[in-house]
N, C-alpha and C positions, 0 to 999 in steps of 0.2 A: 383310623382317622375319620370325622366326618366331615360331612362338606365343608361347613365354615372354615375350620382347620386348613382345608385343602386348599379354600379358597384364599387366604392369611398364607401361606404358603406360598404360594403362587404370584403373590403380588409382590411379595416380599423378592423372591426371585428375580422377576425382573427390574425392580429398585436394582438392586442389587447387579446385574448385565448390564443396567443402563449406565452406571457410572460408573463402573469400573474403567474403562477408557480413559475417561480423566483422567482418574488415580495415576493412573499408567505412566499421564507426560509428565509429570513432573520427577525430576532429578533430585532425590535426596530431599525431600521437603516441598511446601510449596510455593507452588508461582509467585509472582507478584499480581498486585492486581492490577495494574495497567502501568504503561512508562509512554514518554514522549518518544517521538521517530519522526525521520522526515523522509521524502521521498523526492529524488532529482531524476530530472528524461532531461536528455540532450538528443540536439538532432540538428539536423544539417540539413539546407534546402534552396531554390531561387525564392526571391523576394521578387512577388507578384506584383504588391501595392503595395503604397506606404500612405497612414492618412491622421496628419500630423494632427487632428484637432480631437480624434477617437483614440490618440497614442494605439494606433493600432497595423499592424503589417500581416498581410496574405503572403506566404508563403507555399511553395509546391516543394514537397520530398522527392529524394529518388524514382520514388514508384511511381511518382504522378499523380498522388493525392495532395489535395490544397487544403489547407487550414489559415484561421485567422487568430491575432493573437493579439490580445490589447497587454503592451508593452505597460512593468509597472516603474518603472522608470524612462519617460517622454525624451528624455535625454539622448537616450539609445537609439533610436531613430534618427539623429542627424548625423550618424557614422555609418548611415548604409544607404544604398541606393538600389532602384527598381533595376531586375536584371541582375542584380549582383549575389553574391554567394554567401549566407549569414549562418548562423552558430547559433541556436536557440536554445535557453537552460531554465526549466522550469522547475520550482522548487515549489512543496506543499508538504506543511506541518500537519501532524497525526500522532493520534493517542491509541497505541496499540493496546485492549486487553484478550483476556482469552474467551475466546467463543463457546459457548456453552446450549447451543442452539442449531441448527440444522438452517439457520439464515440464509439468503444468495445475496442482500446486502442490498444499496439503494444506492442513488447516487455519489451519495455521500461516503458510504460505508462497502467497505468488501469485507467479504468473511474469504479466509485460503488457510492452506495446513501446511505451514514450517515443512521446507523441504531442504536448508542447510542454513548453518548457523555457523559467522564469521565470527568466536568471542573477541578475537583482538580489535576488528574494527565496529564491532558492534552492528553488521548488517545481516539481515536474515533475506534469504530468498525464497518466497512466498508462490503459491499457487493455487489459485480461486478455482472453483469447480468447473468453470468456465471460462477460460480464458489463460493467456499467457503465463507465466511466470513472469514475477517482477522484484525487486530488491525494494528494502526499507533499512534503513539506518538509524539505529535511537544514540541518542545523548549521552545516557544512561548504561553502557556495555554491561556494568556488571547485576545487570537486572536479566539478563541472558543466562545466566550459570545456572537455572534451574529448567531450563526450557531443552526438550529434547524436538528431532524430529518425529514428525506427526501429531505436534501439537497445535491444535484449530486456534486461531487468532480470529479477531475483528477489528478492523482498521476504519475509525473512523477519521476522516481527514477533515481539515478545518477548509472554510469556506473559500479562504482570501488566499491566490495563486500568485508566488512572485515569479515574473518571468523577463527576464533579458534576453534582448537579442546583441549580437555584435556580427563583424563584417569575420568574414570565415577564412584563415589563410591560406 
């Protein structure tokens, strides 16, 4: 064989390493290429402030971290008071496809690798290279039946956050 050969070889080779992984996740055929999903955090907290003109309430967690939250419904805020114990549910739409990149992801976006798949309720529990593991739920369940674990997603999430708060029993 002479060089050139060797070199055509060789390149060929690792084409050939590099995506064989892909090939791998998918189940009997392949992926889709992207489906709708949403993502819900609840949490539970004192209500620091409330400032009815920012529809907006400070909140402290268990642990004693404070966050602020601009409520998207103004309404919500005249069912709770400073001092009082509130229920907070935030909801953000996203369009999962599969990741084909070695990304860490942006604000916007997280890239994590399928670590179990609900098919009946359609939520998958995800884990970014960095960070927690979290749940996302698509619309869509039967766009699930071809996705294994260890298969890299990219979750990009839409900008607009809805989030309720209510008085906490």
């Amino acid at each position: 064989m002479n060089v050139n050969s060797l070199k055509v070889v060789k390149i060929c080779t690792a084409v050939l390493i590099s995506t064989i992984p892909f090939l791998s996740f998918a189940a009997d055929g392949p992926l889709p290429k992207s489906f709708e999903a949403s993502s819900t955090l609840q949490a539970e907290g004192i209500v620091e402030s409330i400032d009815l003109a920012k529809s907006a309430v400070t909140v402290t967690d268990s642990n004693g971290s404070e966050a602020s939250f601009v409520v998207t419904d103004s309404a919500d805020l005249g069912k709770i008071r400073q001092g009082g114990k509130v229920h907070i549910r935030m909801m953000r739409n996203a369009t999962v496809s599969f990741a084909h990149t070695q990304n860490t992801g942006s604000a916007q976006t997280v890239v994590a690798e399928v670590q179990d798949i609900d098919h009946q309720s359609g939520v998958l529990t995800l884990k970014p290279a960095h960070g927690p593991v979290f749940h996302i739920q698509t619309r869509e369940p039967e766009k699930l039946s071809k996705i294994v674990r260890g298969t890299p997603v990219e979750i990009n999430y839409a900008q607009q956050v809805n989030i309720a708060v209510s008085a906490a029993q």
